[in-house]
PABALUM-359453 format. One record per residue (C-alpha): residue in one letter; residue number from 1; x, y, z. Coordinates in Angstrom, 1 decimal. Example, Ala and Ser with C-alpha at 12.3 -4.5 7.8 and 13.67 -1.06 7.14 Angstrom:
BEGIN
code->A pos->1 east->12.3 north->-4.5 up->7.8
code->S pos->2 east->13.7 north->-1.1 up->7.1
//
This chain:
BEGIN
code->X pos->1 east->93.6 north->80.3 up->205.4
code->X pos->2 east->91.1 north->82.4 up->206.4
code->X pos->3 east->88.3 north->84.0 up->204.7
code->X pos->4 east->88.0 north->87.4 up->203.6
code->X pos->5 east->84.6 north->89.3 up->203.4
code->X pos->6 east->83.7 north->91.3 up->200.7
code->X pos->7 east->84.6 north->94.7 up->202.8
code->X pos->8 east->88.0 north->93.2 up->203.8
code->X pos->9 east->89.2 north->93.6 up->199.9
code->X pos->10 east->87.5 north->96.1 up->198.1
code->X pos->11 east->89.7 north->99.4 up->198.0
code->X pos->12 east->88.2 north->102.5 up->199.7
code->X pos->13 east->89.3 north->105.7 up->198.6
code->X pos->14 east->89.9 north->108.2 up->201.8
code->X pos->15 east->91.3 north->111.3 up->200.1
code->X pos->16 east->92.1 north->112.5 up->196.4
code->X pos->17 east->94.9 north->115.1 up->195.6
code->X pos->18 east->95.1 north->116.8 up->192.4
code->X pos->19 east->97.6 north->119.1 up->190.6
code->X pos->20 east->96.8 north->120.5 up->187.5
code->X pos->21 east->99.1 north->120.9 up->184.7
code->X pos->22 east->100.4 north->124.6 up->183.8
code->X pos->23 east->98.0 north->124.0 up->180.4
code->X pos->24 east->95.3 north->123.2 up->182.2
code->X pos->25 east->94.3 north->120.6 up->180.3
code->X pos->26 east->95.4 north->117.5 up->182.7
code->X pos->27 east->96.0 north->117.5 up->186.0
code->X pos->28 east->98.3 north->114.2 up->188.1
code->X pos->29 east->95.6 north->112.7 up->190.9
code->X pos->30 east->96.8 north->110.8 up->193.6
code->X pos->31 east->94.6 north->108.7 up->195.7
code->X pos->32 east->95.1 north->107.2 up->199.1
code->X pos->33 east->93.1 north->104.6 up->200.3
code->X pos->34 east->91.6 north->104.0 up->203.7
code->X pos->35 east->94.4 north->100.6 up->204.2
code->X pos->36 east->97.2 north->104.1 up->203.1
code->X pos->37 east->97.9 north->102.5 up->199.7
code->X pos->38 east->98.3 north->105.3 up->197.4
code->X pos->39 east->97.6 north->105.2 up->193.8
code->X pos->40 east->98.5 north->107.5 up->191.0
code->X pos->41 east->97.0 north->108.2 up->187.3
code->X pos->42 east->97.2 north->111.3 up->184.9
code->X pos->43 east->93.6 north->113.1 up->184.3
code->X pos->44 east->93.2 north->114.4 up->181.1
code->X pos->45 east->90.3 north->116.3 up->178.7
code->X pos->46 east->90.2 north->115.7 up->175.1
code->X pos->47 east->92.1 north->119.2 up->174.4
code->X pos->48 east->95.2 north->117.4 up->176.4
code->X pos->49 east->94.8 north->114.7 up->173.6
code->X pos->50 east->94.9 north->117.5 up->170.5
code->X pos->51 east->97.7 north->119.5 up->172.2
code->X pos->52 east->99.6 north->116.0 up->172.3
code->X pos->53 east->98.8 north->115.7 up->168.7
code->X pos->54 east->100.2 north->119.6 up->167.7
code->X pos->55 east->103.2 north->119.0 up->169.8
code->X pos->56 east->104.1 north->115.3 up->167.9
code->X pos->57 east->103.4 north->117.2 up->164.0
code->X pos->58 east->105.4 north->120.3 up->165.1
code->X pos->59 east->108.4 north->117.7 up->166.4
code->X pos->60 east->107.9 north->115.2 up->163.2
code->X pos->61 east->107.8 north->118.1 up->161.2
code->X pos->62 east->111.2 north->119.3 up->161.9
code->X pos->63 east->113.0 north->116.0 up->161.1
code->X pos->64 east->114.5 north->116.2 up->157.9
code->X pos->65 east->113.3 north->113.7 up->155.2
code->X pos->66 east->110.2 north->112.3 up->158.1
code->X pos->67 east->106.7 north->112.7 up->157.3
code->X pos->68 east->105.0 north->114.8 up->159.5
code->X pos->69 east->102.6 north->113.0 up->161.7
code->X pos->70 east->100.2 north->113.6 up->164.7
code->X pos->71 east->100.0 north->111.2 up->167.2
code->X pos->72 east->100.3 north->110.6 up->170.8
code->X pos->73 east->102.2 north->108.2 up->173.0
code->X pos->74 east->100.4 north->107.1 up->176.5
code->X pos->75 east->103.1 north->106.1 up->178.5
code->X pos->76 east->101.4 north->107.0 up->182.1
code->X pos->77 east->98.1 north->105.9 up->182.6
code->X pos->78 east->95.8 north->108.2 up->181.1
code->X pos->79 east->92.4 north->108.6 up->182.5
code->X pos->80 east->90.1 north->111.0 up->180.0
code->X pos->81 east->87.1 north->113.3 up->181.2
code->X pos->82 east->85.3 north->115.8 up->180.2
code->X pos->83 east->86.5 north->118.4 up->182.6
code->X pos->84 east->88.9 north->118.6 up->185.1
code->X pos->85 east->86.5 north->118.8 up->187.9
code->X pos->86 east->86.8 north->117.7 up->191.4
code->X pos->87 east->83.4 north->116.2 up->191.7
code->X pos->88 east->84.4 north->114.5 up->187.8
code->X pos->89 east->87.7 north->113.6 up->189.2
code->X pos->90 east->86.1 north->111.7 up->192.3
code->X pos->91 east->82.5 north->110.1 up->190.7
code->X pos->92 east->85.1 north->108.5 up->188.2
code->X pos->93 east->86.9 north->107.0 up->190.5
code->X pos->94 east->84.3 north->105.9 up->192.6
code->X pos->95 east->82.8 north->104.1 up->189.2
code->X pos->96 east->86.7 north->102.2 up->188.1
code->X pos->97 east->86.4 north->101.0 up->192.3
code->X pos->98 east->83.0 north->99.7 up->191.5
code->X pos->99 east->83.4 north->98.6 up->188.1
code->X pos->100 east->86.9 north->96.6 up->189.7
code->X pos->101 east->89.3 north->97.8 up->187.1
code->X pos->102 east->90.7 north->100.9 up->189.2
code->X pos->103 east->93.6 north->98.9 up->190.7
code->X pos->104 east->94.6 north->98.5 up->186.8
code->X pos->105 east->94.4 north->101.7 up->185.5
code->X pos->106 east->96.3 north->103.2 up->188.3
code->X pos->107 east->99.9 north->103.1 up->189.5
code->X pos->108 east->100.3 north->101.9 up->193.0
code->X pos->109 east->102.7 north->104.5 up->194.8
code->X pos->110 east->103.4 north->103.0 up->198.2
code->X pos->111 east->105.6 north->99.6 up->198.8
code->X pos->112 east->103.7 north->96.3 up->198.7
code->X pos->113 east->103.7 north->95.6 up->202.3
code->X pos->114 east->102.3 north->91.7 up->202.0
code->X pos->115 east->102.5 north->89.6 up->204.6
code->X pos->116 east->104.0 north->86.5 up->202.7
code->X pos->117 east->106.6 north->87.9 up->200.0
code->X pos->118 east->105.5 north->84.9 up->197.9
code->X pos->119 east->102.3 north->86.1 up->197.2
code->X pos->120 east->101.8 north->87.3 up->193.3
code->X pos->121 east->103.3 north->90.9 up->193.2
code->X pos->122 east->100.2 north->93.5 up->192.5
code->X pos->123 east->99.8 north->94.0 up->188.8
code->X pos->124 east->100.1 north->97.8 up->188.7
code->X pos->125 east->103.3 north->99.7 up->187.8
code->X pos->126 east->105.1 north->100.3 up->191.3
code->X pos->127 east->106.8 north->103.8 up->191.9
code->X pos->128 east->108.5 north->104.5 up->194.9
code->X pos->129 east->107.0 north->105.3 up->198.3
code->X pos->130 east->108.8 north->108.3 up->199.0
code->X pos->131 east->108.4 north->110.1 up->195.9
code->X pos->132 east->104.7 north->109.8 up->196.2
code->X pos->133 east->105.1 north->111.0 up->200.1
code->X pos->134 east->107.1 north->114.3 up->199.2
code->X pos->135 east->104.3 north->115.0 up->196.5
code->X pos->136 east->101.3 north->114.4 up->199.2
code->X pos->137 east->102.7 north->116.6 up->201.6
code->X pos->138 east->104.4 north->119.4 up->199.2
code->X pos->139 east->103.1 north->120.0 up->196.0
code->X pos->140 east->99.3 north->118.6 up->195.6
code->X pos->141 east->96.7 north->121.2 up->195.9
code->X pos->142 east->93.0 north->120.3 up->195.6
code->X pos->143 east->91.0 north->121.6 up->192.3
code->X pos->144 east->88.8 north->124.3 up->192.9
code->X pos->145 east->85.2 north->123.2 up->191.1
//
């Protein structure tokens, strides 16, 4: 088996695409990789969090004989900054690459192209290839600093 250096695993990010959400307060950010692998994670600021909150007492609230209750299920990985900034967007995911944790705190997008299919399946969530290809080319816009 051969060896691999250092360079020849770490992830690269080559370009990060962004659509904010109608609110404003979150945005979806898709990265792809130098390799092509592209990635997928839901940016949010601490007012996405409260909003959550309103929305889950205003739905608890109209169920008869429920107590009312905020909270807020994170289904999606969930990535919170201070501002939805392009230059936030970016430094942070250049600190989870460096920190090694990006690659589980992300959804991998594109199909697991391994050489031997009986290598360990990545640990990420897997969505599907062309889903994230129709988004790349159609609907992400870059965020305006």
């Amino acid at each position: 088996m051969p060896v691999q250096s250092f360079a020849d695993i770490m992830i690269v990010p080559d370009e990060i695409l962004c659509e904010m959400h109608e609110e404003g307060d979150a945005c979806d950010v898709l990265v792809q990789m130098e390799d092509g692998t592209v990635y997928t994670a839901l940016f949010a600021t601490l007012s996405y969090i409260h909003r959550q909150l309103s929305l889950t007492w205003m739905v608890t609230e109209s169920i008869p004989e429920t107590p009312p209750v905020r909270y807020a299920v994170l289904d999606t990985p969930h990535i919170i900054v201070e501002k939805l900034q392009l230059e936030i967007i970016e430094d942070t995911i250049d600190n989870l690459v460096a920190q090694d944790v990006f690659e589980s705190l992300f959804t991998r997008v594109t199909e697991d192209e391994r050489a031997d299919p009986t290598d360990a399946a990545p640990q990420g969530k897997l969505a599907t290839q062309a889903i994230a290809q129709a988004v790349i080319e159609e609907v992400l816009v870059l965020i305006d600093d």
